[in-house]
N, C-alpha and C positions, 0 to 999 in steps of 0.2 A: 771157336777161332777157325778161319780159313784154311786150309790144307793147301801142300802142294803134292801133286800126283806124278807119279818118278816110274818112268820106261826106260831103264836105263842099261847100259852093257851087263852089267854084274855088279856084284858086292859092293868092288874098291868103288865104284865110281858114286854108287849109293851112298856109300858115307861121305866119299868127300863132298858129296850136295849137302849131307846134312849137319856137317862139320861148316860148309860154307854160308849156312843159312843166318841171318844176326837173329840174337835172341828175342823171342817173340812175333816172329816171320811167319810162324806157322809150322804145320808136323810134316816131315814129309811121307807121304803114302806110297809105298811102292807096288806097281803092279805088273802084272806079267805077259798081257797082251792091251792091245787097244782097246778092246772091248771089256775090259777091267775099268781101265782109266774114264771111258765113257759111264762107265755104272759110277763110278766116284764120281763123276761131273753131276752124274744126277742125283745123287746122295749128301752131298757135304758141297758147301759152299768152299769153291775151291780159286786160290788166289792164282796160279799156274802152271800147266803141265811142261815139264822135263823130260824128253824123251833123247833116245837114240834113232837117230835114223839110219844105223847098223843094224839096230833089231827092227825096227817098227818101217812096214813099205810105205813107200813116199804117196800112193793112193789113197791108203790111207789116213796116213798125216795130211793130205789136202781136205778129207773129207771132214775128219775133224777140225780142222782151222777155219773148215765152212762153216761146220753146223754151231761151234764154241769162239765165234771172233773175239769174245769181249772175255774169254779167258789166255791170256797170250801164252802164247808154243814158245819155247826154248830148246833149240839143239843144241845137245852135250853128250862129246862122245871122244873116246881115245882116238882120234882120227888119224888115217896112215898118209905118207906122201903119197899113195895112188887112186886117194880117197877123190882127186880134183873135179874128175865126174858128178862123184856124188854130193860133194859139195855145191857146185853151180847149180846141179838141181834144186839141193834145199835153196839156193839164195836165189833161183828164179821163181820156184813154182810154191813154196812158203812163203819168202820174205820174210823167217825167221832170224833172229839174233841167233849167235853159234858160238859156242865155249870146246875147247876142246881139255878135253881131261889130263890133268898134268901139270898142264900148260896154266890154262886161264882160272883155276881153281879159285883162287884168293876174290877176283873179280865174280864169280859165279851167283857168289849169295848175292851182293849190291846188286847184280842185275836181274833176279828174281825180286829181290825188294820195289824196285826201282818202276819195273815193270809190270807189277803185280795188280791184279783188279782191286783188293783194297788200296793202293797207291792212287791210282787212273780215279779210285770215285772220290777218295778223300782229294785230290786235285779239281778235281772236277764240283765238291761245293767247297773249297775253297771260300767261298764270298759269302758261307753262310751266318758269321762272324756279325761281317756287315749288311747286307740285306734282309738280317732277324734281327739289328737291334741292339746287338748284346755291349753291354756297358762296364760288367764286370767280370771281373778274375774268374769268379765262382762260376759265371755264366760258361766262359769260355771254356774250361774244363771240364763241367758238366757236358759242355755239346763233343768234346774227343770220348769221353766215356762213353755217349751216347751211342755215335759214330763208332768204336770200335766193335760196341757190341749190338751191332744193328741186323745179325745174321742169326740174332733169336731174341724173343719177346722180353722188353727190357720194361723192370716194375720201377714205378718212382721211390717204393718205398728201398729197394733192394740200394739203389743210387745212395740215398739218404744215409741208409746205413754205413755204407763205405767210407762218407764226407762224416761220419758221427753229426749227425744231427735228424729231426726229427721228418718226415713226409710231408707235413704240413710248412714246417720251416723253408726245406728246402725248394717247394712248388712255389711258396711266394716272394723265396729272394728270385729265384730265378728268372720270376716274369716281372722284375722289376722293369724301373724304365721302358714301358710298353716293350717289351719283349715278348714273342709267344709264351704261352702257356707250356710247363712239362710233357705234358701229355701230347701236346700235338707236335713238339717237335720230335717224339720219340718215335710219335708215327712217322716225320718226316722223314726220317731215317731210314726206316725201313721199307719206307715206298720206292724213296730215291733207290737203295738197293734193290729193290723186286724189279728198278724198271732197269739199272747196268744187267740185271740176270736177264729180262725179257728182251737186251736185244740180242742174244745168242738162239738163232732157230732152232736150236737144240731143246731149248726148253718150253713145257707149255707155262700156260699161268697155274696150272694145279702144282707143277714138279716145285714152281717159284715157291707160291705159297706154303708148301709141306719144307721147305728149305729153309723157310723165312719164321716158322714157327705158327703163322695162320691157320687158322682151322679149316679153310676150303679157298679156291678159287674168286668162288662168291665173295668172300670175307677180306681178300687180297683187294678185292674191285670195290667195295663199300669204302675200305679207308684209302683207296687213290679217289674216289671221288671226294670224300671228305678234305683230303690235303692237296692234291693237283687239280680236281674238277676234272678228273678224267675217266678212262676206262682200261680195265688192265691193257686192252691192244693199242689204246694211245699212248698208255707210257713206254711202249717201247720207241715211240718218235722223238716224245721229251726227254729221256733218257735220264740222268741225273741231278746234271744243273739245270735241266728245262723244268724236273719237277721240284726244285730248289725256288727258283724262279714263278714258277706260277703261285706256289705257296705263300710268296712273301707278299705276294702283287695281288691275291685272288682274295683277300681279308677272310681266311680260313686258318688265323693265327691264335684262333683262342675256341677254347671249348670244357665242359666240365673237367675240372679235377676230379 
């Protein structure tokens, strides 16, 4: 499950992110410098960072907003009335959302939810519904399971067991009504995630890959050619619904069980 990475003033404000979070949002990881929060970014598929810009210099909270665009920054902080300064900074030179501690608590989790990189990709194939096909209940369900768990190697037979029924059963309700195959849409999944990660310059395609659960770089780039007809540094142009989109259009919908 995605992590959110917490810079935060101290303790109280720590819990109350984690008290604000809805269940199933993710753990919050708290670290102690930026350069913590960056080793998390490249360790754990992370949905978004929460900092204080009391603690963490606004330098480098731009540099990380460069290098991690497609993980979103949230400033949360007990902010003072003589904060006005530092506030226009963050809302010129971020363009960060801002919660202030106390205050907007209750609101805090909806807007990590809301705003979160699993949100932004699940919005973003949205249409995957309708442009794969799917015709049934089973199907539709199947592709959210998929989708949530698309941030490490997801086995048909594991799915199967969950739904009580067999591997075989469930690979051939699923590609009912020419619908893709299991298997490829799982890759689907996961490519579409390798490519929201690879538009962040932060990350290479190896960091992707070892995040994604792949065995190498190379192995990342074999199954976006097989699913997008691409190459890892093209998908970072296609980005999610592009590689959503070429999948569905490219007749790279079916392939061994």
């Amino acid at each position: 499950m995605p992590v959110v990475a917490a810079l935060t003033d101290g303790r109280t404000a720590l819990a109350a992110l984690r008290r604000a979070l809805p269940r199933g949002a993710g753990r919050v990881v708290a670290c102690r410098t930026l350069d913590q929060v960056r080793a998390l970014l490249g360790r754990r598929l992370s949905d978004a960072v929460v900092v204080s810009p009391r603690v963490a210099p606004l330098l480098g909270l731009s540099a990380l907003a460069r290098d991690f665009p497609a993980v979103p920054l949230i400033c949360y902080s007990a902010f003072r009335p003589d904060d006005g300064d530092l506030l226009h900074a963050v809302a010129t030179t971020l363009r960060a959302p801002v919660a202030v501690e106390g205050v907007d608590d209750a609101m805090l989790g909806d807007l990590v939810a809301r705003s979160g990189a699993s949100a932004v990709r699940r919005r973003a194939l949205a249409d995957a519904p309708r442009l794969l096909r799917f015709r049934t209940q089973l199907q539709g369900e199947v592709w959210l399971q998929i989708l949530a768990l698309a941030h490490a190697p997801v086995r048909a037979g594991a799915l199967a067991r969950k739904l009580g029924m067999s591997r075989e059963h469930l690979s051939r309700e699923f590609a009912l009504e020419a619908a893709p195959n299991l298997k490829r849409v799982i890759d689907l999944a996961r490519v579409a995630t390798a490519a929201h990660l690879l538009q962040n310059p932060g990350f290479t395609a190896a960091t992707a890959a070892r995040m994604l659960g792949f065995a190498s770089a190379s192995h990342l780039g074999s199954t976006a050619r097989r699913v997008a007809g691409t190459s890892n540094k093209g998908l970072v142009d296609l980005g999610p619904h592009g590689v959503l989109v070429a999948f569905a259009r490219g007749g790279r919908t079916r392939s061994r069980l």
